[in-house]
N, C-alpha and C positions, 0 to 999 in steps of 0.2 A: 195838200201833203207834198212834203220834197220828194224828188224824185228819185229812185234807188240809182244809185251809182253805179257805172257799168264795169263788170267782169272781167280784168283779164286773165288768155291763157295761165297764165302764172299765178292769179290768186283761183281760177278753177281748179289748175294743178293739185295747189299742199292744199285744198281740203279733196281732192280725187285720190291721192295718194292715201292717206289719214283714212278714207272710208273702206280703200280695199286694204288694209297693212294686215287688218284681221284674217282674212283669205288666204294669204299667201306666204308662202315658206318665207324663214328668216334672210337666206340668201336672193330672193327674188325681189322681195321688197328691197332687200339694199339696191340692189340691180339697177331696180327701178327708180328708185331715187339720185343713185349716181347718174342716170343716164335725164333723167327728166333737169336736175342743176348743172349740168355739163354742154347736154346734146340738145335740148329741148327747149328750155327759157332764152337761152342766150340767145337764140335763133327765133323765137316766137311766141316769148313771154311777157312783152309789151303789147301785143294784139288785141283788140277787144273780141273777146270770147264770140260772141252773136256775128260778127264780121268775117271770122275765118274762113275765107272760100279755097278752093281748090289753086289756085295759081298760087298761094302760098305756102301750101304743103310742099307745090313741083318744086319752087323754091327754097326748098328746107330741103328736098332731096339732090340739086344740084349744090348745094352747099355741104351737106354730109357725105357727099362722093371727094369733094375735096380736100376736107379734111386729113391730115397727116399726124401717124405717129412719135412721140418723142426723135426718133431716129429717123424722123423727114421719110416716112414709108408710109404709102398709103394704107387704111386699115383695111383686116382682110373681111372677104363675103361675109364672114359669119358674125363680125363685129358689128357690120351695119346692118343686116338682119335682126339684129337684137333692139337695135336704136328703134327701126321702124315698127316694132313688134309694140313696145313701149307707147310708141307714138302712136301710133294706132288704134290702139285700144283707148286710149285718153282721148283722142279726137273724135272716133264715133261715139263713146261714152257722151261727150261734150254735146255733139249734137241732138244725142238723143235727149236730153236733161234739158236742153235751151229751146230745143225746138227749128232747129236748123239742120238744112241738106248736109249728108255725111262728106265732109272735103276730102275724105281719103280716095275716094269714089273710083275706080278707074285710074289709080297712078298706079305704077311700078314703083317696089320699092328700091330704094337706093344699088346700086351694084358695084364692085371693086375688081378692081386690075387684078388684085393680090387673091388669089383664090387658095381656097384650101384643099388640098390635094387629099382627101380623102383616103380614094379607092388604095394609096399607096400605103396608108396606115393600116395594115392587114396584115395579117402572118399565112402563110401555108401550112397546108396540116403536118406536116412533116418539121416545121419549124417550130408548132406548137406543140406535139409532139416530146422534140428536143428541149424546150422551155419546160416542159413538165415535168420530165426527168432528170433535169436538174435543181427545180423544185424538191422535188422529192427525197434524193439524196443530198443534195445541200443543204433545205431550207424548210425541213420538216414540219416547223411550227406555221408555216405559211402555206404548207401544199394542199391542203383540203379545202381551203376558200381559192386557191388560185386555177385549182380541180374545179370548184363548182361554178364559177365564175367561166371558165371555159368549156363549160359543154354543158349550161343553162344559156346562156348570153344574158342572165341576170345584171342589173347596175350594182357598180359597188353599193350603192348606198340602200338598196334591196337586200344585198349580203348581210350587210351589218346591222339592220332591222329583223335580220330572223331569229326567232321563237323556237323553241323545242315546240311548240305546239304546233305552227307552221308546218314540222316537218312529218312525210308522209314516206314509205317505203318506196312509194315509187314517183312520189312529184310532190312540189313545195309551192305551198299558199303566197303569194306575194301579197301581205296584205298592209306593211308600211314603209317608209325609207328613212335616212339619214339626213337630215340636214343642219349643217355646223353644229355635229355633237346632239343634236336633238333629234329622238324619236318621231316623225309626223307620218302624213298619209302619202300615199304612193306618187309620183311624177303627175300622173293621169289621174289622178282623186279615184283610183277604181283597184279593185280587188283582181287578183287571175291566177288560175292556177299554170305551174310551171312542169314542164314533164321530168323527172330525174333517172337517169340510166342509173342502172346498178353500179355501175364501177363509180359512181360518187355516191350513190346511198349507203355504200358498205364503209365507205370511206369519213362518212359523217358519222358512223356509228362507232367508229372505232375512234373516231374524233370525238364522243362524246366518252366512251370507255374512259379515253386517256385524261378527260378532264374530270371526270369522277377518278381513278386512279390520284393526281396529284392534287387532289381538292382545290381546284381552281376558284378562283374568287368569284368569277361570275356563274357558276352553278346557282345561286340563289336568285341572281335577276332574269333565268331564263334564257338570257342570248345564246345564239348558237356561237357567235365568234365575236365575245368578249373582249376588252384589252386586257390588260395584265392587273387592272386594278379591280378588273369585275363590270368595269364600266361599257357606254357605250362604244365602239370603235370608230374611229374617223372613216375617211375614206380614202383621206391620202398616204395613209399610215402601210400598206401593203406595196407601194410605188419605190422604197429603196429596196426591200429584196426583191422586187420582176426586173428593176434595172440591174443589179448585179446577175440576177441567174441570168438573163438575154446577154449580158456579155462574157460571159462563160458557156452559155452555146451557139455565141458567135452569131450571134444577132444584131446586126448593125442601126436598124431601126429603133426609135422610141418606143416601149412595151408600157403599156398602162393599162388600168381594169376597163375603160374604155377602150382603146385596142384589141382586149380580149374581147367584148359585148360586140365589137362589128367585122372582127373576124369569124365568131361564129353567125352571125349574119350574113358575112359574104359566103361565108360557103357552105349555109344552106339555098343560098340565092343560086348561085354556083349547081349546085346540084337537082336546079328545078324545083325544089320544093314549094309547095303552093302559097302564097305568099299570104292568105288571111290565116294559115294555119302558124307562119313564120312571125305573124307581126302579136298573134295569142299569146306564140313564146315568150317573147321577149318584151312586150306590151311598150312595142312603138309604131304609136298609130294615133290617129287623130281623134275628135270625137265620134264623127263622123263613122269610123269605124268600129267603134266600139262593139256596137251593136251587132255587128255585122261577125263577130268572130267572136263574140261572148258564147255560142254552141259550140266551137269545136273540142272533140273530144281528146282524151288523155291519148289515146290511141293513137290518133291521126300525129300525136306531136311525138311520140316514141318513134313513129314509122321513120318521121323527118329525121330525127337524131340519127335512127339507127340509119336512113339511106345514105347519111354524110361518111358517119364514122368507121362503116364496115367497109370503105370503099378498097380495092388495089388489097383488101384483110388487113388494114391498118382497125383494128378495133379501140384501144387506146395504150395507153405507155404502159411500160410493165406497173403493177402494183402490188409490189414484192416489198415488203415493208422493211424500212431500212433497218441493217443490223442494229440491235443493241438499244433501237429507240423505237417510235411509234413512226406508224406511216404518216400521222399528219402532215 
């Protein structure tokens, strides 16, 4: 009998890739294919598969540090965090399928000069605050999702996945999200409930009033925050009214529904809140932890809300619904 012909990385790759496409959101698969034909073959797609050891990985990682953006900038942390995440999964996949030592083993993954400055993408409560109330009065048809977004630390694309059935008087099922226009399952493949303060329950209710009132087109599919044709909403689609109202309350920073999800992060961190009761909130956490904060109760996550937002009696923006129209 001939002999089977040996594997490389690259042909393990497009059939690695083809067996997970099923699993994995629309966007992650691309992700991952851009990054496996760009970051990954190029660099160690001629390998024979059975042969990969560890000095060639370190070598894939002192060469992905080097790498430079179109504008000659190195890429930042978060960019090559992504490469290795890719890669790594594929490499111990690899090993375990062939039957060889995992070569990820003990490396570090790649790191950048260019870091992302996170902690500075935050707002103050008094900043968010002033964003809200000019929501409010400006941007009526945006102020109830940019409300509930700010004082859940829900993802946009949790927003635009909910349900009238989802929603509960005093806290909201998170049970799928958004990706590119399509309904799927949550970031985490996991279900959780979210605690909701009054001053956004009443404000979802009267957000539903108003789309029974003008017979909105997506009453019939359920979503709570629709687009104009009844359809599903994107996620980038709420990103030019937070950039005008932020510069109308004089907000010099970029504001995005990400901005909002880790500014209310920061400043339940801020406030001490206990952090498996914080990570239930908001459901970022590993798998690791899942389990670990699947008990905490509704309870324990009102306390956290309320110990932020009653701080200094700052409770939240006025909710005085604008003249002549709906508070949405």
């Amino acid at each position: 009998q001939p002999k089977p012909s040996r594997q490389t990385v690259a042909g393990y790759a497009a059939k690695w890739i083809e067996r997970k496409a099923p699993r994995l959101k629309p966007a992650t698969e691309r992700l991952y294919r851009s990054i496996l034909d760009d970051r990954v073959i190029p660099a160690l797609g001629t390998l024979y598969a059975d042969a990969v050891i560890r000095a060639d990985v370190e070598e894939w990682v002192i060469w992905a540090e080097e790498q430079e953006t179109p504008r000659g900038k190195p890429y930042a942390d978060a960019t090559l965090a992504r490469w290795w995440t890719c890669l790594g999964v594929l490499l111990k996949d690899m090993a375990a399928d062939i039957g060889i030592a995992d070569p990820t083993a003990r490396i570090e993954r790649p790191n950048s000069s260019r870091k992302n400055i996170r902690e500075a993408r935050t707002l103050t409560l008094e900043q968010l605050g002033e964003l809200l109330e000019v929501m409010r009065k400006d941007f009526a048809d945006w102020y109830t999702e940019t409300l509930v977004m700010a004082y859940t630390g829900i993802r946009a694309g949790e927003l635009y996945a909910l349900h009238w059935e989802d929603v509960e008087d005093d806290h909201l099922i998170i049970r799928r999200g958004v990706s590119d226009g399509e309904i799927t399952d949550t970031k985490t493949h996991a279900e959780r409930v979210v605690y909701l303060p009054p001053l956004v329950s009443e404000a979802i209710k009267e957000h539903r009033l108003d789309m029974i009132a003008r017979q909105h087109r997506g009453l019939s599919s359920g979503l709570v925050f629709p687009n104009s044709r009844g359809g599903v909403r994107r996620q980038w689609a709420i990103r030019k009214p937070l950039t005008t109202a932020k510069e109308m309350a004089g907000i010099k920073q970029k504001v995005t529904p990400q901005v909002l999800r880790r500014t209310y992060n920061t400043l339940l961190v801020q406030a001490g809140v206990d952090r498996i009761v914080l990570r239930s909130q908001i459901g970022h956490s590993t798998e690791r932890m899942t389990e670990l904060y699947s008990g905490v109760s509704l309870d324990a996550k009102k306390a956290a809300h309320t110990k932020v937002f009653s701080i200094g009696g700052v409770t939240s923006p006025s909710d005085t619904p604008k003249e002549g129209g709906s508070k949405k």
